[in-house]
C-alpha positions as CSV (number, residue, x, y, z in Angstrom):
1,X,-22.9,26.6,-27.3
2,X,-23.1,27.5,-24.0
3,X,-21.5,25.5,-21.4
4,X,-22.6,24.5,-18.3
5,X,-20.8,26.7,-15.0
6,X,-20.7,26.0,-11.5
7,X,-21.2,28.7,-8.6
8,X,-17.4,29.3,-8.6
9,X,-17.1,30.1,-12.2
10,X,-15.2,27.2,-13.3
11,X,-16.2,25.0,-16.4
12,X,-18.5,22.1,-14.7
13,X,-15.8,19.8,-15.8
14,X,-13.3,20.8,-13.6
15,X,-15.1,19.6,-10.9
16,X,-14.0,16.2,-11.6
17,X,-10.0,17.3,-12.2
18,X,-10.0,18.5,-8.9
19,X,-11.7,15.5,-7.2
20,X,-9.0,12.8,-8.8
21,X,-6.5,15.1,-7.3
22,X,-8.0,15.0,-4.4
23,X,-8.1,11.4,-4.3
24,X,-4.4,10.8,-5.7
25,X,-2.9,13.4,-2.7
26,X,-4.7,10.1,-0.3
27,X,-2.8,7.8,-2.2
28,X,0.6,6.2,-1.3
29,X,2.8,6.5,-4.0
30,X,6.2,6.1,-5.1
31,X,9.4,4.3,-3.4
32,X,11.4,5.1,-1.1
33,X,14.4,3.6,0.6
34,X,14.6,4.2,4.8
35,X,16.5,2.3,7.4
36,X,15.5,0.0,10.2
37,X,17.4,1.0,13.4
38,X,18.0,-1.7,15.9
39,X,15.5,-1.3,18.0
40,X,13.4,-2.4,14.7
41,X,11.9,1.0,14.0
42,X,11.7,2.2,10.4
43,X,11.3,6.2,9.2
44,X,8.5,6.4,7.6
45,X,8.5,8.8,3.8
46,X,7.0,12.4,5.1
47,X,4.6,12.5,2.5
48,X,2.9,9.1,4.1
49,X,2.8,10.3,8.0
50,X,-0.7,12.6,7.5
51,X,-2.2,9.5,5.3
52,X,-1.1,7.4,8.8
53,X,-2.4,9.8,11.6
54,X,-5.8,8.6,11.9
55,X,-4.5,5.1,12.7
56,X,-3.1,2.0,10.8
57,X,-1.9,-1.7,10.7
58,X,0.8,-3.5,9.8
59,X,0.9,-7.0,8.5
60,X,2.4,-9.7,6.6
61,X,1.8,-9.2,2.6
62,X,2.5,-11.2,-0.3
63,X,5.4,-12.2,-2.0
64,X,7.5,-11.6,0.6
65,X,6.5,-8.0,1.9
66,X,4.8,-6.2,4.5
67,X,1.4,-4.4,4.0
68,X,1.0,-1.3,5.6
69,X,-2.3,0.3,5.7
70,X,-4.4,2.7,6.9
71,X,-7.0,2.2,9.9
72,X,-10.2,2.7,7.5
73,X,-8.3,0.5,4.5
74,X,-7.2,-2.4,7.0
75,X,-11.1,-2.4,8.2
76,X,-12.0,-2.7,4.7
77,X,-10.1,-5.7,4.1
78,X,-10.7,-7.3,7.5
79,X,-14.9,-7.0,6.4
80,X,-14.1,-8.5,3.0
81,X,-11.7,-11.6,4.9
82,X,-14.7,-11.5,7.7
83,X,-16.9,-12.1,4.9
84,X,-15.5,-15.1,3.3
85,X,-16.6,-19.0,3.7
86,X,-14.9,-20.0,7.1
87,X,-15.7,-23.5,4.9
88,X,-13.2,-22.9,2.6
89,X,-9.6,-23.8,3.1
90,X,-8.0,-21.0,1.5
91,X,-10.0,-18.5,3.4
92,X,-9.0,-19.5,6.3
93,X,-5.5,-19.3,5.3
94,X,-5.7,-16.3,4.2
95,X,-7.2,-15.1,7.2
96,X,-4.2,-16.8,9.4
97,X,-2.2,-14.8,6.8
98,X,-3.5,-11.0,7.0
99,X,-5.0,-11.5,10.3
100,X,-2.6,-13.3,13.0
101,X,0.3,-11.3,11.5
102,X,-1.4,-7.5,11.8
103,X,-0.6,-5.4,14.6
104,X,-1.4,-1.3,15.5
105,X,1.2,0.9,14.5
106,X,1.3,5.0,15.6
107,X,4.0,7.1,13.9
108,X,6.4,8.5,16.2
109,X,7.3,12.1,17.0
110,X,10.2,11.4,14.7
111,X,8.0,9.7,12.2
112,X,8.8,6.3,12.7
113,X,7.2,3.5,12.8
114,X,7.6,-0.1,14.7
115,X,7.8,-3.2,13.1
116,X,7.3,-6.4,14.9
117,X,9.7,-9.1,15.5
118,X,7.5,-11.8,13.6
119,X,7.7,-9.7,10.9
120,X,11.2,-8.2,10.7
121,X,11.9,-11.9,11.3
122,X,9.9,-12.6,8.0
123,X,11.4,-10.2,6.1
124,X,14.9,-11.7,7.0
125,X,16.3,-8.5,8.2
126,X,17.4,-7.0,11.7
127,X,18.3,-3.3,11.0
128,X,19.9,-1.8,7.7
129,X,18.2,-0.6,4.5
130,X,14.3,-1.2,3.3
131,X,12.1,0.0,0.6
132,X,9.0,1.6,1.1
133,X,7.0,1.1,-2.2
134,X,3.1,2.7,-2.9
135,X,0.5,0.8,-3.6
136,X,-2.0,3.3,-3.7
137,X,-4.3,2.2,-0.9
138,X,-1.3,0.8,1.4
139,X,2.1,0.7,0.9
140,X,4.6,-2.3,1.0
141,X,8.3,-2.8,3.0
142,X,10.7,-4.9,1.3
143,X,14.5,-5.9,1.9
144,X,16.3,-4.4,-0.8
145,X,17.2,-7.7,-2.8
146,X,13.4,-9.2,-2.8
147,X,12.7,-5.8,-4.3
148,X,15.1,-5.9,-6.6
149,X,13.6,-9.1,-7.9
150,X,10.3,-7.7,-8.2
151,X,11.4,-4.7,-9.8
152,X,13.3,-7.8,-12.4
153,X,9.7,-9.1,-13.3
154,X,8.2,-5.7,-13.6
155,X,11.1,-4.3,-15.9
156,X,10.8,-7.8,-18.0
157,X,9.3,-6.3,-21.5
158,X,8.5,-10.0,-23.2
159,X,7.1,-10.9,-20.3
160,X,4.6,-8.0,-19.7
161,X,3.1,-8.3,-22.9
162,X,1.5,-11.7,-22.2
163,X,0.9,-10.5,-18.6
164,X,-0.9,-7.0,-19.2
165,X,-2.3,-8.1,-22.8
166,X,-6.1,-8.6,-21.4
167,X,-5.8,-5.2,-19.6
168,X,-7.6,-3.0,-21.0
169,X,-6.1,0.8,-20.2
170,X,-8.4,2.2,-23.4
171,X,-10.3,5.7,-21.9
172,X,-13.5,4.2,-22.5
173,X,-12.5,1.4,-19.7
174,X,-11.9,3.6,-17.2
């Protein structure tokens, strides 16, 4: 009958509200669209400069993208890639992949950040429009058009029931 309360007062459960909030105000979500200026520099969304100011990387992503990430993220992924059987062909590719293409980035005073040549050059654009999409942990730069493909297979309904059917999004899962 009696339930359990914390020093503050609150219900013991709350605790746990407040912590996921916590971790979803670190997160990078949503999308965005900013412009590259000439000189190859892209504004980055205000609500992603704090999540940057403690350092991060840039680098070539999949399917066409670029990975941006925070300093303690990209070390994360660099011990994982670090980790991995230099023996094994695709490791090392994906090591050329994540790993010759990543650079240091600071936000500016103006909150802009500076993307590469290599990778403008991979992304196929000089200066105009990009979108800045969350990914929770990093976020992703696209030209508008390869987004607008991905945003294709995301919307595609037939096509999403095969792909998420073995997910399992039940609350016991979680």
């Amino acid at each position: 009958m009696w339930e359990k309360v914390v020093r503050s007062g609150k219900d013991a459960g709350c605790a746990g509200v407040h912590q996921l909030k916590g971790i979803i105000a670190q997160m990078f979500l949503g999308q965005y669209q900013h412009n590259l200026d000439d000189k190859g520099r892209l504004m980055i969304p205000a609500r992603y400069r704090d999540l940057l100011a403690a350092g991060a990387f840039i680098t070539q992503g999949f399917d066409r993208c670029l990975m941006v990430m925070t300093d303690a993220y990209f070390q994360d992924v660099y011990a994982r890639i670090n980790g991995m059987n230099m023996a094994d062909p695709t490791a090392r590719m994906l090591r050329r992949l994540i790993l010759s293409n990543a650079y240091p980035v600071e936000v500016d005073k103006v909150g802009r950040i500076l993307l590469p040549t290599n990778l403008r050059e991979f992304l196929a654009v000089t200066n105009g429009e990009l979108v800045v999409a969350g990914q929770g942990e990093y976020f992703e730069v696209w030209a508008p058009a390869d987004w607008k493909t991905q945003m294709d297979k995301v919307q595609d309904m037939e096509a999403n029931e095969q792909r998420f059917a073995t997910l399992d999004f039940s609350k016991n899962a979680v």
